[in-house]
C-alpha positions as CSV (number, residue, x, y, z in Angstrom):
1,X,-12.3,13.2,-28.1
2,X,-9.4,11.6,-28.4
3,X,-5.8,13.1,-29.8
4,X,-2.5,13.2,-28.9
5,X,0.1,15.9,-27.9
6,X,4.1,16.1,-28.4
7,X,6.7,17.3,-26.2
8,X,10.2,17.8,-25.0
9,X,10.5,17.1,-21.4
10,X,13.3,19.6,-20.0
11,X,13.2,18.5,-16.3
12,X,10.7,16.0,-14.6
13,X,11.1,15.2,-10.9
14,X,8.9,11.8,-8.9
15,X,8.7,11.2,-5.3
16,X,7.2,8.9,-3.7
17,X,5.7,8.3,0.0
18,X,4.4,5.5,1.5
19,X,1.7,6.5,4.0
20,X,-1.1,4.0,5.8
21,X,-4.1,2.9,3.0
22,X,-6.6,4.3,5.6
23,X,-5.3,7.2,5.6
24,X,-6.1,8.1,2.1
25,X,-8.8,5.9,1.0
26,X,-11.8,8.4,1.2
27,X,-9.9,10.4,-1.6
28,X,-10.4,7.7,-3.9
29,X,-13.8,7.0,-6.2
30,X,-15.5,4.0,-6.0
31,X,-14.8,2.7,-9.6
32,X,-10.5,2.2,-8.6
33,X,-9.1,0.1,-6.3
34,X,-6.2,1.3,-3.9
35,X,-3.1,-0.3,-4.5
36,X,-1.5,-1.4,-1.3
37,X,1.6,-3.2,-0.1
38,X,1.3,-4.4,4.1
39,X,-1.1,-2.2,4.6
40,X,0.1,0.7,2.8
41,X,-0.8,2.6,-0.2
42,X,1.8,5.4,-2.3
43,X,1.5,9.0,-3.5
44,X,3.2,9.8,-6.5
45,X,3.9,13.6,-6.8
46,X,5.1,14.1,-10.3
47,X,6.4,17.0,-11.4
48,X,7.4,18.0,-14.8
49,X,9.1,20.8,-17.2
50,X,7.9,20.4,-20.7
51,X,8.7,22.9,-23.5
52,X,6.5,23.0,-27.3
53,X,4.0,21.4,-25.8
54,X,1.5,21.1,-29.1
55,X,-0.8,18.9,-30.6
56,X,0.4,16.0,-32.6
57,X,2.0,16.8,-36.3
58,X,2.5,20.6,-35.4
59,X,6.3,21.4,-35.7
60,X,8.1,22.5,-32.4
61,X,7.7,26.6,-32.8
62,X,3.7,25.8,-32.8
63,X,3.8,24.6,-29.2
64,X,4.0,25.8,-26.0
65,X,6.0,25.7,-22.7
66,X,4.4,25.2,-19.2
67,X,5.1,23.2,-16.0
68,X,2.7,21.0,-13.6
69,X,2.9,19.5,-10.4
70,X,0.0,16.3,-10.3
71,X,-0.4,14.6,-7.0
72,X,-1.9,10.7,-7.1
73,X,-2.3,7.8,-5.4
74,X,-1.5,4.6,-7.3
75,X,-4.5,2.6,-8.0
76,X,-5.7,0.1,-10.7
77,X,-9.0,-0.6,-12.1
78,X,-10.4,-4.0,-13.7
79,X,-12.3,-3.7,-17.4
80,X,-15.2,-5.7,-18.4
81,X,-12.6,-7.7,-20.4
82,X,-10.9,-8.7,-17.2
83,X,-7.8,-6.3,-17.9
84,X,-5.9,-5.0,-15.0
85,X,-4.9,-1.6,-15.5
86,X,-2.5,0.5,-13.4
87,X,-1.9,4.1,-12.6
88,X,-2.6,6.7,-10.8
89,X,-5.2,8.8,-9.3
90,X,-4.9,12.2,-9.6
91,X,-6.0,14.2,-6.1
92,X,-5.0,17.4,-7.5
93,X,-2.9,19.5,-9.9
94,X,-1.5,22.6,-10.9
95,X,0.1,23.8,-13.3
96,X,2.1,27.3,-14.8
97,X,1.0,28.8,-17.4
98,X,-2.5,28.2,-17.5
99,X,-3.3,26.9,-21.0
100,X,-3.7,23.9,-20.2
101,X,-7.2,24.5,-19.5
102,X,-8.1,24.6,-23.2
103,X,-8.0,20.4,-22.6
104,X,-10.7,20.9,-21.0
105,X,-12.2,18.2,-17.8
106,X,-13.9,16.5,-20.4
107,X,-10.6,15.4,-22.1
108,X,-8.4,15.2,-19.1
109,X,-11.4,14.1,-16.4
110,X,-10.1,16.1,-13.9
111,X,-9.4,19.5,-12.8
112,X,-5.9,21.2,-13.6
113,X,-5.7,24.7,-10.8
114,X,-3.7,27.9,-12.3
115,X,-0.6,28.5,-10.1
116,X,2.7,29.8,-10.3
117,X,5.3,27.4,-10.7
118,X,9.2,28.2,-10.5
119,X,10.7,25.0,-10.8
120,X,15.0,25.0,-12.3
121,X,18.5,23.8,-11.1
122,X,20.7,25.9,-8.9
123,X,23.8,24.8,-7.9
124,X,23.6,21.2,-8.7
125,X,19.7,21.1,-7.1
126,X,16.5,21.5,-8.3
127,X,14.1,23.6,-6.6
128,X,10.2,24.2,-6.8
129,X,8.1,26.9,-5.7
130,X,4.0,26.5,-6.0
131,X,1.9,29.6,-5.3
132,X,-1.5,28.8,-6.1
133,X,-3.8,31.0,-7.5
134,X,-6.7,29.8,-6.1
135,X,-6.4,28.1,-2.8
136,X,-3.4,27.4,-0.2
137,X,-4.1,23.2,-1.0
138,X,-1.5,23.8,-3.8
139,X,1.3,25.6,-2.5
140,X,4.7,24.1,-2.1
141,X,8.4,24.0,-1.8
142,X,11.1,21.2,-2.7
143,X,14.8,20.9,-2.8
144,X,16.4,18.2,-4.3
145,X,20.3,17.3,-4.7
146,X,21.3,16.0,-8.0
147,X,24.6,14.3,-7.4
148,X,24.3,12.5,-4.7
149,X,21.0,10.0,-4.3
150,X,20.6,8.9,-0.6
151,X,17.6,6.2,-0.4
152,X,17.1,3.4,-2.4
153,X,14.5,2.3,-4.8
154,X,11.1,0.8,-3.3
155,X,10.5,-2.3,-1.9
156,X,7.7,-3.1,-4.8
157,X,9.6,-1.2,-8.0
158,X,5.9,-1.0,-9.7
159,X,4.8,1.6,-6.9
160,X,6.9,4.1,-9.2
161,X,4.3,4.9,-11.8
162,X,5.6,8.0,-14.0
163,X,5.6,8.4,-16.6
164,X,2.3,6.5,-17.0
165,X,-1.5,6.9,-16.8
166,X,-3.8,9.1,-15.0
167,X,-6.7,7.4,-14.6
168,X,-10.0,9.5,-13.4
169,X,-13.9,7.8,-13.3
170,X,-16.5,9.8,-14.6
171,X,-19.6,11.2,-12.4
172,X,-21.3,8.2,-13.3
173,X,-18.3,5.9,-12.6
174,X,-19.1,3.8,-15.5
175,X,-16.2,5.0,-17.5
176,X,-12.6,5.8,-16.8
177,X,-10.7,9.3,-18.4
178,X,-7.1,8.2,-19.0
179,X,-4.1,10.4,-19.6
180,X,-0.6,8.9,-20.5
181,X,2.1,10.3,-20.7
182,X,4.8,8.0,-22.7
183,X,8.3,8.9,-22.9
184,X,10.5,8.0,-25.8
185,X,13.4,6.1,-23.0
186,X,12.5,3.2,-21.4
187,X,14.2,4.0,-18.3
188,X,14.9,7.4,-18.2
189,X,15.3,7.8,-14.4
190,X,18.0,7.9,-11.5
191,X,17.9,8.4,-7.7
192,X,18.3,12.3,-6.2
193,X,18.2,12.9,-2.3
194,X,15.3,15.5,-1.5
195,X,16.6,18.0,1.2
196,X,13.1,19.7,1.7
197,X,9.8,19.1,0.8
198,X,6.8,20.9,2.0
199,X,3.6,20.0,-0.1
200,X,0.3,22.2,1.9
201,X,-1.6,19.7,0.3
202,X,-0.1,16.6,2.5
203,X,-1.0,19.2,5.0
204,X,-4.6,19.7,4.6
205,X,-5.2,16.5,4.0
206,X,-3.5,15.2,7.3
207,X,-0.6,13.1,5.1
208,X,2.1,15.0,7.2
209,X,3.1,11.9,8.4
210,X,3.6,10.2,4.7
211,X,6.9,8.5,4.6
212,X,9.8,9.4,1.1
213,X,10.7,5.7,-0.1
214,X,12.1,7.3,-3.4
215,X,12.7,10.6,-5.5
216,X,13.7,9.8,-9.0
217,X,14.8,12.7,-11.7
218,X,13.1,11.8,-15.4
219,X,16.0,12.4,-18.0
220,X,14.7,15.0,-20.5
221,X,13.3,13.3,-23.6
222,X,10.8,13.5,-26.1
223,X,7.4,12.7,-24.5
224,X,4.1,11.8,-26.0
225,X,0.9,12.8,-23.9
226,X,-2.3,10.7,-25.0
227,X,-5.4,12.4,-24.1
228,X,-9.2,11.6,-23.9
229,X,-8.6,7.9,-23.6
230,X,-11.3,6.0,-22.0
231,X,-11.9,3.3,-20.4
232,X,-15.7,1.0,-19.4
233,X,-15.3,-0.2,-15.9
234,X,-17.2,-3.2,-14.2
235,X,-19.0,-0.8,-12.1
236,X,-23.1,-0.4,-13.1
237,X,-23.9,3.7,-13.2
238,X,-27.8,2.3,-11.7
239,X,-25.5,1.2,-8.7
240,X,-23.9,4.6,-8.3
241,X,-26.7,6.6,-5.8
C-alpha cells in the first residue's frame, strides 16, 4: 500500500565511511548492486529527529514525535525499463518511540528494532545515545561539534545519499520496497567535525576499521516520507533458490 507521511525534521545528522567493498558485500541481497569507488563502498548512518510525524493531510497536533538511527550501504539497482536507481540499503535500524512499527515490514521492507534514543545539542554539540532493546548490534554513542567542521566533502559528492531512498528487495528478490524521504530544501546540509563515534554495530560486523570521509548536519525542515513504493527488478524470482 502506498501513502505518504508529513514531517518536521528538528535535527538530522549523516556520516559517512568509506570501508573496503569486500568487507561488506555479504550484507547485501542479490537483487542491488554495491556502489563502489577504487575498490571501496560507503555506509551512510543517518540519523534523524522528526516531530508530528502523521500521515499525509492530517494537521500537525495529529502526528507524532520519534527519532531513528538507519545504517546503509549505498547501492543502486537497474529496472526492467533500464532505469538506474540509487540509494541505500538499509542493514539495520532503530528507532525511539516505537510506533513506527504500525508501518509495518510490508510497507517499509525492512525491519525497524525498538531502542532508546537520546539524541539533542549540548553546548554547541550534538550527542546520541542508542540502548537497544533487543540486542547489543544497536547500541551507540556520538559526539559531534557544530561550529567548527574539520573534513571535507567526499571525493564522489553522490556517496552522500540522505535524504533519499531506502531501497530493500523482497524474499523473492523480484521487487524492490522503497522508502524516501524528501525534504522541502534542496541543500539543507553543512559540514560538523565528529569527536566520538562508537556504533556496536560496525563492531559486530568487523567495520571497525571503516574510515569518516564526511558528517553533514540536515537543517531542520519540513520532510515528506513516501512509503510502500515499489519497484520490479531484472532479477527472475525462478532464479532465486
Amino acid at each position: 500500500m502506498r501513502y505518504r507521511l508529513r514531517g518536521w525534521m528538528k535535527d538530522g545528522l549523516v556520516l559517512v565511511y568509506r570501508t573496503p567493498a569486500s568487507s561488506v558485500a555479504r550484507l547485501v541481497p542479490d537483487a542491488l548492486d554495491l556502489a563502489t569507488q577504487n575498490g571501496d563502498a560507503f555506509w551512510n548512518v543517518a540519523i534523524c529527529q522528526v516531530e508530528a510525524l502523521r500521515p499525509w493531510g492530517l494537521p500537525p497536533w495529529g502526528g507524532f514525535d520519534c527519532t531513528m538511527v538507519i545504517y546503509g550501504l549505498n547501492v543502486s539497482i537497474r529496472t526492467f525499463t533500464g532505469k538506474n536507481i540509487e540509494g541505500f540499503y538499509p542493514v539495520r535500524s532503530d528507532a525511539d518511540p516505537r510506533y513506527l512499527w504500525f508501518l509495518g515490514t510490508d510497507a517499509l521492507g525492512f525491519d525497524v528494532h525498538r531502542a532508546a534514543i537520546e539524541f539533542h545539542r549540548k553546548d554547541h554539540r550534538l550527542i546520541l545515545a542508542v540502548d537497544s532493546l533487543e540486542d547489543d548490534r544497536g547500541h551507540a554513542y556520538l559526539s559531534a561539534y557544530l561550529e567548527r567542521p574539520a573534513c571535507g566533502m567526499l571525493e564522489s559528492a553522490q556517496m552522500f545519499r540522505y535524504p533519499g531512498a531506502l531501497l530493500s528487495p523482497d524474499r523473492w528478490l523480484s521487487r524492490i520496497h522503497s522508502t524516501e524521504m524528501i525534504h522541502d530544501s534542496l541543500f539543507p546540509w553543512k559540514a560538523v567535525h565528529v569527536r566520538e563515534a562508537r556504533w556496536n554495530l560496525f563492531r559486530t560486523l568487523d567495520q571497525e576499521t571503516a574510515v569518516l570521509e564526511t558528517a553533514c548536519l540536515i537543517e531542520p525542515g519540513e520532510f515528506t516520507w513516501r512509503v510502500g513504493e515499489s519497484i520490479e527488478t531484472v532479477v527472475e524470482p525462478a532464479a532465486v533458490l
